[in-house]
C-alpha angles and dihedrals in degrees: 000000000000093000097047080059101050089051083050094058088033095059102026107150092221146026082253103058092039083066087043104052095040089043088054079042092069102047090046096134076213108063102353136142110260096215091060095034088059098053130101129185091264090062095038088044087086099049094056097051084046091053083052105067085033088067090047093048088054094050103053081051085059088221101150098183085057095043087063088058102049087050094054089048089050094045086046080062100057094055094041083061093037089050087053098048090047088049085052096040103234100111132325132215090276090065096040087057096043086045090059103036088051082053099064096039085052097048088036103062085142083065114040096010132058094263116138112261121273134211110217095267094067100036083062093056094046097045084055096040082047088050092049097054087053097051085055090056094053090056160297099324104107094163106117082226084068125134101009111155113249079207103072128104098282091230090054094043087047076055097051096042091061100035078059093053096044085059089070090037093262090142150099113268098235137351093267089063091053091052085053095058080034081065098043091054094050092052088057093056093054088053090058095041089055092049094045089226098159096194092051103041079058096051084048105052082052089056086053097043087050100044083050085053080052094052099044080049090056095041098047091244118137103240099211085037094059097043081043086060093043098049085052088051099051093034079057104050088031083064096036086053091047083045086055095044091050085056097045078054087242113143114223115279096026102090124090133255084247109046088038089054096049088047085053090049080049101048088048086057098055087060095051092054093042 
């Protein structure tokens, strides 16, 4: 058996099948290996969402050697779910990728079918409009906000709630409106703070982070790509003001409010001057 195997991923006649075979490989009750063998789509659940933003990580590094790699880690993902569902019965990697491929043909009729051709706005209308419709044929939920993923990033699901609801007017009219309600918010919170009430201060900074979601939306920012940036950018002058310290001698944690906040204003103006 295990050399029957061995001669399949050997000779595998493309890249494809090679995964395939070593991925059924892994999960061979006779010669396994017994982490795989133990996994199910709940436990791996976690690692693909994990490669995911690994691929995106690698991307806005522009790294493109890593990025390979990344991809082949997320693809790995895909077969490692599509080997435990054709274990179970229920599909196998042959119908994950005709399912999707039936899928653009179906939501590109501009492309493969005799529509009339689309700029990008309109293609985007029409793909949602497409993707409602099919929501209604699954069930009952009718709610435009059906069928978002709990599992999303909460700041990008916070996005998508309220793009759904702007399709049917339920928005603010401009940017401006939403930074007063920005403002309102904040005001709340205030409130709460003041009043130490700990449930409420919570519920309120919800209601911040949210309203933020609503005012990337407006103003055509992606809301986990610019906290992404401005992680990068503290984690940056954060290290440039410990590199400064560790040239002053001072030993993390020695130095004072005061000295380690004029060492942060200096490291912003070396970028600037960068």
């Amino acid at each position: 058996m295990l050399e029957a195997g061995q001669a399949e991923i050997d000779n595998a006649p493309s890249a494809m099948e090679r995964l395939l075979a070593i991925m059924a490989r892994l999960r061979s009750p006779d010669g396994g290996c017994p982490w795989d063998l133990e996994q199910n789509f709940k436990s791996i659940a976690p690692y693909t969402i994990e490669e995911a933003y690994e691929v995106a990580d690698a991307i806005a590094r522009d790294d493109m050697a890593d990025l390979k790699g990344e991809l082949g880690d997320l693809l790995f993902q895909v077969v490692f779910h599509s080997q435990i569902a054709s274990e179970a019965g229920h599909f196998d990697f042959d119908d994950v990728a005709n399912a999707i491929s039936d899928k653009m043909l179906h939501r590109h009729p501009h492309v493969f079918g005799e529509a009339e051709e689309r700029d990008s706005q309109s293609q985007t209308e029409a793909w949602e409009a497409q993707k409602a419709a099919e929501r209604a044929e699954k069930g009952n939920d009718n709610s435009v906000l059906a069928d978002l993923p709990l599992a999303l990033p909460a700041l990008t699901r916070a996005l998508k709630l309220t793009r759904r609801a702007a399709r049917i007017g339920f928005d603010w009219p401009n940017a401006l409106r939403v930074l007063e309600k920005f403002e309102e918010e904040a005001q709340e919170l205030r409130e709460a703070i003041a009043a130490e009430d700990t449930e409420n201060i919570a519920e309120e900074i919800g209601d911040l982070l949210f309203v933020c979601a609503n005012l990337a939306r407006k103003l055509d920012v992606e809301p986990e790509e610019a906290l992404r940036a401005a992680n990068a950018k503290f984690e940056r002058r954060f290290r440039g003001v410990e590199r400064a310290l560790e040239q002053a001698g001072k030993a993390p944690g020695t130095a004072t409010l005061d000295e380690m906040e004029a060492l942060w204003v200096a490291e912003k103006g070396y970028e600037r001057d960068r």
